[in-house]
C-alpha positions in Angstrom: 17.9 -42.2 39.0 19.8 -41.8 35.4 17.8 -40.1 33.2 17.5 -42.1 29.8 18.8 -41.6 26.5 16.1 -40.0 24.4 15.6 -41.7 20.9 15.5 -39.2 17.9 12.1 -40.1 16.5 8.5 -39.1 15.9 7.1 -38.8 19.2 3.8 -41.0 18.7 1.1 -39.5 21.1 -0.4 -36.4 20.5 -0.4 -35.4 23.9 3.5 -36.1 25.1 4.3 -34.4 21.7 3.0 -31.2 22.4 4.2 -31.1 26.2 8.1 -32.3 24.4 7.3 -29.1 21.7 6.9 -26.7 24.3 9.4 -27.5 26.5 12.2 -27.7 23.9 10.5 -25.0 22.2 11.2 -22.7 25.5 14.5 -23.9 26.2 15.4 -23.3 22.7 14.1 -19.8 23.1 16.5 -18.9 26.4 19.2 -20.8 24.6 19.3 -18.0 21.6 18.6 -15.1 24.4 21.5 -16.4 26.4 23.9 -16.8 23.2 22.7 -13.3 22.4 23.4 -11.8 26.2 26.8 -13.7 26.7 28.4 -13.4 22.8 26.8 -10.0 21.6 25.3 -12.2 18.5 22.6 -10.9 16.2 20.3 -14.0 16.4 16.7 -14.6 14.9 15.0 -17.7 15.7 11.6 -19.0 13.9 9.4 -21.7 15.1 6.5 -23.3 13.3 4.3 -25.5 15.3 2.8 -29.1 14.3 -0.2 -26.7 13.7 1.2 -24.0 12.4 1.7 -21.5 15.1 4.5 -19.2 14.5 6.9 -18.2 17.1 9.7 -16.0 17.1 12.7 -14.5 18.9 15.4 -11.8 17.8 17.8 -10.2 19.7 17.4 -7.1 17.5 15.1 -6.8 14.3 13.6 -9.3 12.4 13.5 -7.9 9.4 16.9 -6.8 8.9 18.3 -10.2 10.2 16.8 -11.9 7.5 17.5 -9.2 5.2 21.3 -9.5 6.0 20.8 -13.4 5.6 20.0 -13.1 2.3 22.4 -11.1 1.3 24.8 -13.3 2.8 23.6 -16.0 0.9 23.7 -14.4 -2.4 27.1 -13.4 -2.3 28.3 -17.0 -0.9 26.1 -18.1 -3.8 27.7 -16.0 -5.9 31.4 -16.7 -4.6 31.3 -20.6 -4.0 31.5 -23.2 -6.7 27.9 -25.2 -7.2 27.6 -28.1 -4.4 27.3 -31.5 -5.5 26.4 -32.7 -1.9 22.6 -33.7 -3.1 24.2 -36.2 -6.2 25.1 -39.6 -6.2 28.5 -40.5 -6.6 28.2 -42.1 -10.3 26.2 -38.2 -11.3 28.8 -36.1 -9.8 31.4 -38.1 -11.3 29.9 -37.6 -14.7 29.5 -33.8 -14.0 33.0 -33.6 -13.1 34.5 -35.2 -16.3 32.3 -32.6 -18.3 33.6 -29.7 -16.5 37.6 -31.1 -16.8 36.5 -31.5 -20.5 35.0 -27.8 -20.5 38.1 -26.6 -19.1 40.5 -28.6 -21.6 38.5 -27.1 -24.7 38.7 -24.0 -23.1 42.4 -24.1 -23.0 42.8 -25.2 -26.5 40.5 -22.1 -27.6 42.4 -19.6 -26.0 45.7 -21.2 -27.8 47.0 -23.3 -24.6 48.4 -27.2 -24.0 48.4 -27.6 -27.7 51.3 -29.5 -27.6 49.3 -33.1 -27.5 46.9 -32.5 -29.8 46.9 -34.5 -33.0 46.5 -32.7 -36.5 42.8 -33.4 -36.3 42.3 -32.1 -33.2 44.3 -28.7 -34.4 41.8 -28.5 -37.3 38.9 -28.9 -35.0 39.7 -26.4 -33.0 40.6 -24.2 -36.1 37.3 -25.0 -37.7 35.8 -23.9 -34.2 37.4 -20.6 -34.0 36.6 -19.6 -38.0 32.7 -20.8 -37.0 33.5 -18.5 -34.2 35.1 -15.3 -35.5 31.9 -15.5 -38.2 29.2 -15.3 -35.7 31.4 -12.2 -34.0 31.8 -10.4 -37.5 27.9 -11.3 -37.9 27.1 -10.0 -34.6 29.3 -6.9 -35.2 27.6 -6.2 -38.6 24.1 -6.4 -37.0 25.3 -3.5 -34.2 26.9 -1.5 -37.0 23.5 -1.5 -38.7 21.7 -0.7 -36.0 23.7 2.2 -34.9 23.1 3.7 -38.5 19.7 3.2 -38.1 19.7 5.4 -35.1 21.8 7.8 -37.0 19.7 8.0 -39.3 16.3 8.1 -37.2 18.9 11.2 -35.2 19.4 13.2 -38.6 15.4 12.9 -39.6 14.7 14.4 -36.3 17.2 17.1 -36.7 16.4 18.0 -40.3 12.9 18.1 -39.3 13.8 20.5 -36.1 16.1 22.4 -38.5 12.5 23.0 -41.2 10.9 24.4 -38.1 13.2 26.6 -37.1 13.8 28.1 -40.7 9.9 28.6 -41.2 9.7 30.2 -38.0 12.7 32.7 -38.8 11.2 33.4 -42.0 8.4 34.6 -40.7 9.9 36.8 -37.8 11.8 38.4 -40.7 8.3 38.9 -43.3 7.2 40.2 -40.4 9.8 42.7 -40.1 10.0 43.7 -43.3 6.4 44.3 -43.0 6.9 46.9 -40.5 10.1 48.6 -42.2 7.8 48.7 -45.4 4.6 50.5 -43.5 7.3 53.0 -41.6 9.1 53.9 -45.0 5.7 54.3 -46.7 4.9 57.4 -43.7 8.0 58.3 -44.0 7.2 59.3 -47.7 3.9 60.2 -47.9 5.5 62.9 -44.9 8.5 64.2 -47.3 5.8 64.1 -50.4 3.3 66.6 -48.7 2.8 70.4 -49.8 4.4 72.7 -47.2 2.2 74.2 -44.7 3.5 77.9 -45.8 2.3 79.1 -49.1 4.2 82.3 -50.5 1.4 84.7 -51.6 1.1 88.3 -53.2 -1.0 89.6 -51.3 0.1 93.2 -49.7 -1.4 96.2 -48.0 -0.2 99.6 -48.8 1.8 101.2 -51.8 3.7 99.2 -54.0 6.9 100.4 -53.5 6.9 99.2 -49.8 5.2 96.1 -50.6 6.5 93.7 -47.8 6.0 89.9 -48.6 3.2 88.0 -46.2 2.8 84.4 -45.5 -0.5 83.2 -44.9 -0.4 80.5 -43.0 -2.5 77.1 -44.0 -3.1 75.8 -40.4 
């Protein structure tokens, strides 16, 4: 017997659906082991049930499989022009005139197919690029004056550093004249002192053999 063609809707009983969810739910399963086996593929494979029931299969970790998807996607993001699969045909039509129009202004900024342009569209574009050039020279006055601000601010800090050290080295050097005062102070009041030896006439015996005696203060 020929088995029939299964129509692609919402299965209506409760029952048959959940028997068609976990059949096709395992098959799906083996299907993503074999495709791992036979083609060395890094698959991952997430299934939400009706109810909410999560199941899962990866050939190798979970985590970094969807960690290398989305780092995939960010860089195709990144690399591939915006879809307009999701609009109409009149809205991307309309999105694709501005972006030619974009591009033609674009062109005529940076000094290119000038050759059709009338004398008003030359002025325009003049008028667009002085309105242009004063907002730079604005912009570049605003970071000039901010960069002498932080000079500034820079040189206070300095200056201030600068104070601290000069107080501190003046008082190292009171204190060392301090100490070179007290020490030339001893120093003097040493050299100033009456000698310890005092010459005296005092003898013993007759005059004319007198001998001269120190008498010793210590």
């Amino acid at each position: 017997m020929v088995r029939g063609k299964t129509q692609m809707r919402l299965i209506e009983n409760a029952t048959s659906r959940q028997v068609t969810f976990s059949k096709r739910r395992n098959g799906l399963m083996k299907k993503a082991f074999e495709l791992s086996v036979l083609c060395d593929a890094e698959v991952a494979l997430i299934i939400f049930s009706p109810r909410g029931k999560l199941y899962e299969f990866a050939n190798s970790s979970m985590q970094a499989t969807l960690e290398r998807y989305r780092k995939h996607a960010k860089t195709k993001e990144a690399l591939d022009p915006p879809s307009l699969e999701h609009l109409n045909h009149e809205e991307a039509a309309t999105l694709m005139k501005k972006i030619e129009q974009l591009e033609v202004s674009k062109r005529k900024m940076l000094g290119e197919d000038l050759g059709s342009c009338s004398i008003d569209e030359l002025q325009q574009v003049e008028l667009q690029l002085e309105k242009s050039v004063c907002k730079i020279r604005a912009r570049k006055v605003e970071v000039f004056e901010e960069q002498i601000k932080q000079l500034k601010h820079k040189e206070k800090l300095l200056e201030a550093e600068n104070a601290k050290l000069l107080e501190k080295w003046e008082s190292e050097a009171e204190g060392v004249k301090e100490v070179e005062r007290g020490e030339n102070l001893m120093n003097y009041a040493e050299s100033s002192s009456p000698s310890s030896e005092v010459e005296t006439e005092l003898f013993i015996g007759p005059p004319e053999t007198r001998p001269r005696t120190f008498l010793s203060l210590n």
